[in-house]
C-alpha positions as CSV (number, residue, x, y, z in Angstrom):
1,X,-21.3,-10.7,-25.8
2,X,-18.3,-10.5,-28.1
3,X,-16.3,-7.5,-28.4
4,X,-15.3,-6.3,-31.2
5,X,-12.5,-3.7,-32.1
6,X,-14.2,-1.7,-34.6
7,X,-17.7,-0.3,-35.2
8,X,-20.0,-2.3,-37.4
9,X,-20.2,-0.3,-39.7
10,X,-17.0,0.8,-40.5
11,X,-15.8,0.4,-43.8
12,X,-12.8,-2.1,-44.7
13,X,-10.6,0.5,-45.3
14,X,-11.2,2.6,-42.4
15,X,-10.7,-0.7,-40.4
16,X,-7.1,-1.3,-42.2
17,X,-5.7,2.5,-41.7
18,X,-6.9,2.9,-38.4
19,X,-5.3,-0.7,-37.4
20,X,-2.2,0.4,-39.3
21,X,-2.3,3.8,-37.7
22,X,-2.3,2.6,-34.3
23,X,0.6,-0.4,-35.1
24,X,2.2,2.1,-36.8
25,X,2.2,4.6,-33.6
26,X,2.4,2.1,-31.0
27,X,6.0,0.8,-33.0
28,X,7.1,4.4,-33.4
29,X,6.6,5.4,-30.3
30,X,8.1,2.4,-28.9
31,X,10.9,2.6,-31.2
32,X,11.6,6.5,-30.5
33,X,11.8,5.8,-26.9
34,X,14.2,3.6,-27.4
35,X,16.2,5.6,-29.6
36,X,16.0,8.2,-27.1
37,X,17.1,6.1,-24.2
38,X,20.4,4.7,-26.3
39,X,21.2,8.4,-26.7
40,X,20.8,9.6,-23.7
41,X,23.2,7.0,-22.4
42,X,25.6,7.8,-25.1
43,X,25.7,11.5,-24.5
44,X,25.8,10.5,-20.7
45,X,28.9,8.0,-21.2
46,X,30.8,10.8,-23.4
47,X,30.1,13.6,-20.5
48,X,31.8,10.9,-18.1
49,X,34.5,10.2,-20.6
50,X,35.0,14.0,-20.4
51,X,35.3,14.6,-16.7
52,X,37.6,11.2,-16.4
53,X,40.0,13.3,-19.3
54,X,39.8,16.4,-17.3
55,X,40.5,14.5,-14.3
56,X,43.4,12.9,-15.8
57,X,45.1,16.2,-16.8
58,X,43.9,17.6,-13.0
59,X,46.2,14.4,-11.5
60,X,48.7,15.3,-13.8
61,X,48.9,19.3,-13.0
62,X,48.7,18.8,-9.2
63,X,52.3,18.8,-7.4
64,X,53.9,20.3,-4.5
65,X,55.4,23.7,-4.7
66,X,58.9,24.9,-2.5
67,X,57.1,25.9,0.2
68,X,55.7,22.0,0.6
69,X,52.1,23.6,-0.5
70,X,49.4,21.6,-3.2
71,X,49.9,23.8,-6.1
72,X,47.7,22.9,-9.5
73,X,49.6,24.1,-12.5
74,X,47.4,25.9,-15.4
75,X,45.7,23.1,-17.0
76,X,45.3,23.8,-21.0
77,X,42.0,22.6,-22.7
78,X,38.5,23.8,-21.9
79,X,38.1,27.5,-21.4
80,X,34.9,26.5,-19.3
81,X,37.2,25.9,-16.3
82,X,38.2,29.8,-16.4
83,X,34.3,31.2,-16.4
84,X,32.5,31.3,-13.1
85,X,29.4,29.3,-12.6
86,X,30.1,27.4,-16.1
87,X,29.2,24.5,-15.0
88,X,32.5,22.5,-15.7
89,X,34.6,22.2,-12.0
90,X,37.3,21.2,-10.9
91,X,38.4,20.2,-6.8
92,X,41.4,19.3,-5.0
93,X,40.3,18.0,-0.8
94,X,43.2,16.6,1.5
95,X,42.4,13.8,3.3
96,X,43.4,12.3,6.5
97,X,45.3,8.9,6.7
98,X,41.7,7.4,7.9
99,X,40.4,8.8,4.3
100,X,37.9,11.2,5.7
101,X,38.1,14.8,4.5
102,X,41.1,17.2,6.2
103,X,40.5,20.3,4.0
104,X,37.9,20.7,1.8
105,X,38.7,23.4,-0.8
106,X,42.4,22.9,-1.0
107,X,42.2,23.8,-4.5
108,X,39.4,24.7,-6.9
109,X,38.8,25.5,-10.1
110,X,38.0,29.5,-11.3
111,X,34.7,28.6,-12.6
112,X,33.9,27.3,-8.9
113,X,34.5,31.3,-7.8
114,X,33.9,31.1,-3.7
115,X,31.6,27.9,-3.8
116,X,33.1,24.2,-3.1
117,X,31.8,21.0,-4.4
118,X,29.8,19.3,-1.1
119,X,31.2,15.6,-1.3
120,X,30.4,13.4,0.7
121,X,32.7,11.9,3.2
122,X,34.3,9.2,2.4
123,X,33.8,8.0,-1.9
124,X,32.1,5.1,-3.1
125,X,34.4,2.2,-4.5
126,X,35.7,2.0,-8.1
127,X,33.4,0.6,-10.5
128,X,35.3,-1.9,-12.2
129,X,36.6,-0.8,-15.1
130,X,36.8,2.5,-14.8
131,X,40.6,3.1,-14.0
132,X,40.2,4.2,-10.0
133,X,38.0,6.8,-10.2
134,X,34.2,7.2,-8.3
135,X,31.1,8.5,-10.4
136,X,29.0,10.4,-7.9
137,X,25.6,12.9,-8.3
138,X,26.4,16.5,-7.1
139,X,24.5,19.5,-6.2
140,X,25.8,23.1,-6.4
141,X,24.9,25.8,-4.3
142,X,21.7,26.7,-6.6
143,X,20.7,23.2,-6.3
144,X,21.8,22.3,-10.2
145,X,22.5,18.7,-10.4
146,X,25.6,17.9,-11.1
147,X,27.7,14.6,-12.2
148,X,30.8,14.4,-11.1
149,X,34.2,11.9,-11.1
150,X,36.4,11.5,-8.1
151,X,39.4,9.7,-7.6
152,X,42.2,9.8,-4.6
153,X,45.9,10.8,-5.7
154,X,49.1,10.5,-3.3
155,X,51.8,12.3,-4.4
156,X,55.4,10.8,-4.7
157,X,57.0,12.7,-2.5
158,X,57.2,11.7,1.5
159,X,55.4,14.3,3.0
160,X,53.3,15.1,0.5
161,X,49.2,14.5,1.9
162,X,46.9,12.7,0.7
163,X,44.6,14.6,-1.7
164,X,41.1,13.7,-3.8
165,X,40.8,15.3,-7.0
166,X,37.1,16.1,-8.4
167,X,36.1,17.0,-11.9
168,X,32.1,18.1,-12.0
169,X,29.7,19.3,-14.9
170,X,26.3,20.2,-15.1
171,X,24.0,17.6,-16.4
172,X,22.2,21.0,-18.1
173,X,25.1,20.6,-20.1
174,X,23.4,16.9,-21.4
175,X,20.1,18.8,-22.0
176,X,21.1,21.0,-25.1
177,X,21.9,17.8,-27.3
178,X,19.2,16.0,-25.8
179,X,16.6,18.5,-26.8
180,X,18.0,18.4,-30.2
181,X,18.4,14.9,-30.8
182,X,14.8,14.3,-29.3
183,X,13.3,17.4,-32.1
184,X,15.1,15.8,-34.8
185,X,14.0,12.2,-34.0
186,X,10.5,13.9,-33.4
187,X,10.6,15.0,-36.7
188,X,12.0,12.4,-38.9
189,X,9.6,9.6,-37.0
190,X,6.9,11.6,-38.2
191,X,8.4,11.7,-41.3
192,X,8.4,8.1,-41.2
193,X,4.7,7.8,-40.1
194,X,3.3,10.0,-42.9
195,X,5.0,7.8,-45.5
196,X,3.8,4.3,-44.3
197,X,0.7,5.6,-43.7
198,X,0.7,7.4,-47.1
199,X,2.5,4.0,-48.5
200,X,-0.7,2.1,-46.7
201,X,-3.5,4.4,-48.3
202,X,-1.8,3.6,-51.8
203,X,-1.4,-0.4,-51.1
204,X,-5.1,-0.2,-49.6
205,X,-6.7,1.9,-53.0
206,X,-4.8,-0.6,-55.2
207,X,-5.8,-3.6,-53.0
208,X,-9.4,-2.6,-52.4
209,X,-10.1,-1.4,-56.4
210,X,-11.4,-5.1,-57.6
211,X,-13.8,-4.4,-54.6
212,X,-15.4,-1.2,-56.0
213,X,-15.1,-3.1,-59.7
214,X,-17.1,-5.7,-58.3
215,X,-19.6,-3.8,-56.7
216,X,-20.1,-1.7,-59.6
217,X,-20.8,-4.7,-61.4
218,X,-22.7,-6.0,-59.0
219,X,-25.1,-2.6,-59.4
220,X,-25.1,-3.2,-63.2
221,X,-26.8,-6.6,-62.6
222,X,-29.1,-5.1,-60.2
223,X,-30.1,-2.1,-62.5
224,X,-30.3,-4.2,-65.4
225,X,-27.5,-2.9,-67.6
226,X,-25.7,-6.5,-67.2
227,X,-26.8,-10.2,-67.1
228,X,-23.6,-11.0,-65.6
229,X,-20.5,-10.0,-63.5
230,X,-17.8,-9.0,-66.0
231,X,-14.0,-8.5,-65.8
232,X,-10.7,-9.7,-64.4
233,X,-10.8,-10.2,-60.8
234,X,-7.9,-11.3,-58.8
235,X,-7.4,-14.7,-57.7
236,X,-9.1,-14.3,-54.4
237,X,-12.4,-12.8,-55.7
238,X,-12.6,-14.7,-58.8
239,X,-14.1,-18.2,-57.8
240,X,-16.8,-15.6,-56.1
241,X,-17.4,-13.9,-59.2
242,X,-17.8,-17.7,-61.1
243,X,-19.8,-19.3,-58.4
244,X,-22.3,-15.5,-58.5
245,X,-22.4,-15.7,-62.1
246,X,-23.6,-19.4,-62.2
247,X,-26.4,-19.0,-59.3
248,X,-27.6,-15.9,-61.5
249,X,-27.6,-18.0,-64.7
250,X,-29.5,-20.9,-62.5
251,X,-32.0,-18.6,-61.4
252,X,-32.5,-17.0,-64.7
253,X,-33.3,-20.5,-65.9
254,X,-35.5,-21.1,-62.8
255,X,-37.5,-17.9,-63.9
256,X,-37.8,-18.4,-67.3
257,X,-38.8,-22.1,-66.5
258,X,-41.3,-20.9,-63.9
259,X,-42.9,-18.6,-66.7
260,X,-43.0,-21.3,-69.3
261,X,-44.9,-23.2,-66.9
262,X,-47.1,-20.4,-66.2
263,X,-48.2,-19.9,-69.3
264,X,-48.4,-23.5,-70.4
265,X,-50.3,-23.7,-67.2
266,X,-52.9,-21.0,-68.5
267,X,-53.2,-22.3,-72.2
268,X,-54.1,-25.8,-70.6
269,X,-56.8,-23.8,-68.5
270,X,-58.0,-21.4,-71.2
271,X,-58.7,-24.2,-74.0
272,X,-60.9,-26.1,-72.1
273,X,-62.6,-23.3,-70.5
274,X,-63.2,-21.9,-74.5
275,X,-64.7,-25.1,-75.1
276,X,-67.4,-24.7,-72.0
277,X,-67.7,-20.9,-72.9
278,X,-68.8,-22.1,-76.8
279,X,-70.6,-25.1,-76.2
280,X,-72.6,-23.2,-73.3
281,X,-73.1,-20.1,-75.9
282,X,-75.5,-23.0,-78.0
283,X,-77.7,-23.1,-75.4
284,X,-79.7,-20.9,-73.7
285,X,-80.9,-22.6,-70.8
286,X,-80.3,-21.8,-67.1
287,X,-77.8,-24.2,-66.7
288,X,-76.4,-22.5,-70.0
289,X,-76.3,-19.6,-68.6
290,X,-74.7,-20.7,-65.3
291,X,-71.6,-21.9,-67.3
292,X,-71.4,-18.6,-69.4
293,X,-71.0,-16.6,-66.4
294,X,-68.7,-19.3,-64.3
295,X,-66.4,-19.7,-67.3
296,X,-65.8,-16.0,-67.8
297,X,-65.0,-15.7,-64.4
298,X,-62.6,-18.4,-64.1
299,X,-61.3,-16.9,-67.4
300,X,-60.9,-13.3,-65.7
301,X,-59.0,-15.5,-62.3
302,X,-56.7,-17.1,-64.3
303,X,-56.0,-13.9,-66.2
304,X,-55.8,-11.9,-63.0
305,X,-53.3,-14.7,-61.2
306,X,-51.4,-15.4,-64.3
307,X,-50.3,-11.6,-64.5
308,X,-49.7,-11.7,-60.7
309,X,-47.0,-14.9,-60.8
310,X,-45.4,-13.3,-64.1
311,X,-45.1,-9.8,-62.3
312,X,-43.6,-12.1,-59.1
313,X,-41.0,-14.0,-60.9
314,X,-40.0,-10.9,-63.0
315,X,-39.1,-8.6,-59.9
316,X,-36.7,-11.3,-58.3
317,X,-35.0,-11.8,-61.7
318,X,-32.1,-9.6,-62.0
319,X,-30.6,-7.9,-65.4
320,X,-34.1,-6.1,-65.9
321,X,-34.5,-2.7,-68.4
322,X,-37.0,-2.4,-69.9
323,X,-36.7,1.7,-72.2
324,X,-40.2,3.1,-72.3
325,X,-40.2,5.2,-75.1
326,X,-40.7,3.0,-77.8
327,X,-43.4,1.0,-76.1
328,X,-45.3,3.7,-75.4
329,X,-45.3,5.1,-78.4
330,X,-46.9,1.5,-79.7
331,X,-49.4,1.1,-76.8
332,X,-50.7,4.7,-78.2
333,X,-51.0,3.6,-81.6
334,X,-52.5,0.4,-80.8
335,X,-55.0,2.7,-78.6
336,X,-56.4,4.8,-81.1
337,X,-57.0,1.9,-83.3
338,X,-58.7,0.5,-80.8
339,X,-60.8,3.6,-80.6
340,X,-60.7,4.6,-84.0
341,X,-64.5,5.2,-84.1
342,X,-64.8,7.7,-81.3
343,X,-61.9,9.4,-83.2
344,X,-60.3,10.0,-79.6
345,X,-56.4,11.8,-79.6
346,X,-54.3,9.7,-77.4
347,X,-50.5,12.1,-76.8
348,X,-47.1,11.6,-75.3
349,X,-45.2,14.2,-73.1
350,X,-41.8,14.0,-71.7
351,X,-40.3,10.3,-72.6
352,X,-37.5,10.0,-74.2
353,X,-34.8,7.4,-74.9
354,X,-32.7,7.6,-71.3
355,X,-35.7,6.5,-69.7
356,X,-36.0,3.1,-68.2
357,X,-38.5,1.0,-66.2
358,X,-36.4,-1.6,-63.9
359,X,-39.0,-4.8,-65.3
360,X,-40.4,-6.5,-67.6
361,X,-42.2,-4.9,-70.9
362,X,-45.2,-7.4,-70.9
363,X,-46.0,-6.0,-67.4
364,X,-45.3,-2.3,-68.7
365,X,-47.9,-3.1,-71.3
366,X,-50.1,-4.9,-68.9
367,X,-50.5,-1.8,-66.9
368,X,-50.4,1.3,-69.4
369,X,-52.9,-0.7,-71.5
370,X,-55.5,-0.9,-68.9
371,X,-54.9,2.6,-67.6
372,X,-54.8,4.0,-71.2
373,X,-57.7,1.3,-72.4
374,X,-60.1,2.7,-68.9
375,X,-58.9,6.3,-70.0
376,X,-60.2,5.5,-73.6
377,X,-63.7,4.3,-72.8
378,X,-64.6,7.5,-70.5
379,X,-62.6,10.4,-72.2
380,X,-64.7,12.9,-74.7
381,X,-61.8,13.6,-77.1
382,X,-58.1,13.1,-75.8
383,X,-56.5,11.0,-73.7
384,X,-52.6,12.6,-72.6
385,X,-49.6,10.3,-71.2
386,X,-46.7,12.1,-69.6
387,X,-43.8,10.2,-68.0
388,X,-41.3,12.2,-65.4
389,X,-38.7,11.0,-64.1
390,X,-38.9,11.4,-60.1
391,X,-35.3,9.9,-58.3
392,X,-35.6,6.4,-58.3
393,X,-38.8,5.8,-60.0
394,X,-40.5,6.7,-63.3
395,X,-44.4,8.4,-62.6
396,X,-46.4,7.9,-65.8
397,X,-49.2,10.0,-65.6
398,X,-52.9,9.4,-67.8
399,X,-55.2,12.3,-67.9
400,X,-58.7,12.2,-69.9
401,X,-61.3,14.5,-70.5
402,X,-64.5,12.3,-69.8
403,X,-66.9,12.9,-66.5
404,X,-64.1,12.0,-64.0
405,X,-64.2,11.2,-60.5
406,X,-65.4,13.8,-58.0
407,X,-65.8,11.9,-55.1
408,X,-62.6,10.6,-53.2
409,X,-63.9,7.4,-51.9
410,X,-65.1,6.6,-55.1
411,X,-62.0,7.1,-56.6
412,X,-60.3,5.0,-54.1
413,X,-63.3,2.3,-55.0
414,X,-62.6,1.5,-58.6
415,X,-58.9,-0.4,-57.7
416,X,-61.4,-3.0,-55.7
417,X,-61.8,-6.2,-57.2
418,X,-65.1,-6.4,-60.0
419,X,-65.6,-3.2,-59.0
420,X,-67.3,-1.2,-61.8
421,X,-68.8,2.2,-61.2
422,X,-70.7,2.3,-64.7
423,X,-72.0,-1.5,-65.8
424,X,-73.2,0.3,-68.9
425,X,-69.9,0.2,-70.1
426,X,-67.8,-2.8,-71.4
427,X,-65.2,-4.4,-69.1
428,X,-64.9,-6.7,-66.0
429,X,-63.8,-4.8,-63.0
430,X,-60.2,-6.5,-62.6
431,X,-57.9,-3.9,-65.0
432,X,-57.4,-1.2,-61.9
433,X,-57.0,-4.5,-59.7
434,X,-54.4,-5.9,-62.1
435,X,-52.5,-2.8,-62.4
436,X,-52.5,-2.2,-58.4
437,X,-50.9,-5.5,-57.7
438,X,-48.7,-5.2,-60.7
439,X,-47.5,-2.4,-59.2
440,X,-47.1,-3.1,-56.0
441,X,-45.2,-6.2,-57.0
442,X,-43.0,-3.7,-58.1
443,X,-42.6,-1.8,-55.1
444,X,-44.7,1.0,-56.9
445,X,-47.4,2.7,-56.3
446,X,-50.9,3.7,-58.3
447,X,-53.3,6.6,-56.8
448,X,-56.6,8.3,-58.4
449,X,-56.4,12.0,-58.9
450,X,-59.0,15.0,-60.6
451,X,-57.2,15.8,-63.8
452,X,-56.3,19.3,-65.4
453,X,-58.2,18.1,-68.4
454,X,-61.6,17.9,-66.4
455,X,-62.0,13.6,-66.1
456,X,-59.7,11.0,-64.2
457,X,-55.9,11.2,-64.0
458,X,-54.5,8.3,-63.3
459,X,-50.9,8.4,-61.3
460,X,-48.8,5.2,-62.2
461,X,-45.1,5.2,-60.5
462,X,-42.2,2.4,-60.9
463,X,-39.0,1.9,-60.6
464,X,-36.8,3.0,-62.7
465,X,-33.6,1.4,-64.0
466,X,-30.4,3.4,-64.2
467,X,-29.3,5.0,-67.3
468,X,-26.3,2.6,-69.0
């Protein structure tokens, strides 16, 4: 199994900040560290360069008085020396001629009040390069950690002893800057983060907006308000958007070509099942009357399948819209001339012109003329069409005043194939069958319902396309 840094389905751009986020953090972090480190040696070094000055003017004040006695003159500089406990000392031991300590304490600064400096022994060797002196880690009496330089002095004269001279500071002293270097680099590194970050977010909205260009495009196609994807792409995207719009122009051509056939297909069938169905009507023998009834229903098969294929190929085209007011409003007149001498009132409730149906308007007249047609030959007076829209999908919705339905499985019956609850009345079974698959096709749906008015209401619901 692969593993894979990100979840699925995590967006692009999520993907991009929260890689950039962590690079961003793991090179800040690592850089800040760093920073940190070079600082801390820096203040370090300085605090040394300190001591070695103090211990400088220390060898400088240290002589012997009259009485053939160490004496330290008053060394001028840092007041710290003066304060007890300030953490800045000063030591003078005397040795012996073997190097080990005589007298610890021969001298010591103020600041060291009654406390001495616990050296060791004998002092590490010079590091090279650092004019005679030792650098050696302390503790005071309190257990402070102290840093300290130490170098051995002989004085000129002949009798003067051999003495070691100590400067010490607490490394506390290192902590104040420290702390305050280490907020202020805090600070401007996330300073630094918030504007790549924010930098990145820009970069990624600018980069990423022919994305959300194409994709709304893309929906335009799907919802019909475009044949095409249209607009200036970058470089990258742009072969895409050529090669999509040329396999969409292919497969309009493949549909429309499909169609043609279709329906070359069906005249080819129709004409020579006419001429059976006429010569047939001549005679009115059995054999006659065998080819009567096998031509119509090879008429009503081809019908049936013909509406099927054109339903089929018009759902996987793409660039469908088909408004519904205006057809509507001709399927109703068309209706009540067909009725005209029942003097029936076909109506129209709730269309208007942002409505939509996402297919083709032969199939929208396929299925609203067999609903309003069946509504026609059992309704007393009126016949009402009302269209809602419901989310994604336009409900049209025929109610008539005739005898209606009462029983549910009935109801459920009359989408069957030839199935025709009254044979006293013209038809051939297959317009509720035809309107079900048509729908379906579709991804829609048709259900039987009692209506308001007293007969049938007949649910129809498709999808619609969005408004442009």
């Amino acid at each position: 199994m692969k593993w894979h840094p990100f979840p699925a389905s995590l967006s692009l751009r999520s993907r991009l900040l929260l890689g950039t986020l962590v690079w961003i953090t793991l090179a800040l972090a690592l850089a800040g560290w760093g920073l940190r480190n070079l600082f801390h040696e820096h203040v370090d070094q300085q605090l040394q360069d300190q001591l070695v000055r103090q211990l400088d003017q220390l060898s400088a004040s240290v002589n012997l008085d009259t009485r053939r006695r160490v004496d330290v003159a008053p060394m001028a500089g840092d007041a710290r020396l003066e304060r007890p406990l300030s953490g800045l000392y000063w030591q003078v031991d005397a040795l012996t001629e073997d190097g080990s300590v005589e007298h610890s304490g021969l001298a010591r600064s103020r600041s060291l009040w009654d406390q001495d400096l616990q050296l060791p022994a004998t002092l590490p060797a010079p590091t090279q390069g650092r004019r005679g002196y030792s650098v050696l880690e302390l503790h005071d009496s309190q257990g402070n950690a102290l840093t300290a330089v130490s170098r051995p002095l002989q004085l000129p004269e002949a009798d003067a002893p051999r003495l070691r001279l100590t400067v010490a500071a607490d490394q506390a002293l290192l902590a104040e800057p420290l702390q305050r270097f280490t907020t202020m680099l805090l600070v401007a590194l996330g300073l630094l983060a918030g504007g790549l970050l924010l930098a990145v977010a820009v970069q990624l909205h600018l980069a990423l907006h022919p994305l959300r260009l194409l994709r709304r495009q893309l929906a335009a196609v799907r919802t019909g308000q475009a044949a095409q994807l249209q607009g200036q792409f970058p470089n990258e995207l742009q072969p895409l958007v050529s090669e999509f719009n040329h396999v969409l122009t292919a497969n309009a051509d493949i549909v429309q070509r499909a169609r043609t056939q279709a329906g070359n297909l069906a005249h080819a069938v129709h004409t020579p099942l006419n001429v059976l169905g006429n010569a047939a009507a001549q005679e009115h023998s059995p054999l006659a009357q065998l080819v009567r009834e096998q031509v119509a229903t090879a008429t009503r098969q081809v019908d049936y399948h013909l509406a099927r294929a054109r339903a089929a190929t018009g759902v996987r085209a793409t660039g469908l819209r088909t408004p519904v007011q205006a057809p509507l409003q001709a399927l109703l007149r068309t209706m009540e001339r067909l009725h005209a001498g029942r003097q029936l009132q076909f109506s129209l409730h709730g269309a208007n012109a942002e409505m939509a149906f996402r297919g083709e308007e032969q199939d929208l007249f396929e299925m609203l003329g067999n609903l309003l047609d069946n509504a026609g030959k059992w309704a007393a007076s009126q016949v009402r069409l009302e269209v809602q829209r419901e989310g994604d999908s336009l409900c049209f919705t025929v109610d008539d005043n005739g005898p209606g339905i009462a029983d549910d499985a009935q109801r459920q019956r009359i989408f069957e194939r030839g199935e025709r609850l009254d044979e006293q009345r013209p038809g051939t079974g297959l317009g509720l069958d035809i309107v079900r698959e048509l729908a379906h096709t579709y991804g829609g749906s048709i259900e039987a319902l009692p209506s308001p008015l007293g007969g049938l209401r007949m649910r129809l619901c498709l999808p619609a396309a969005t408004q442009e």
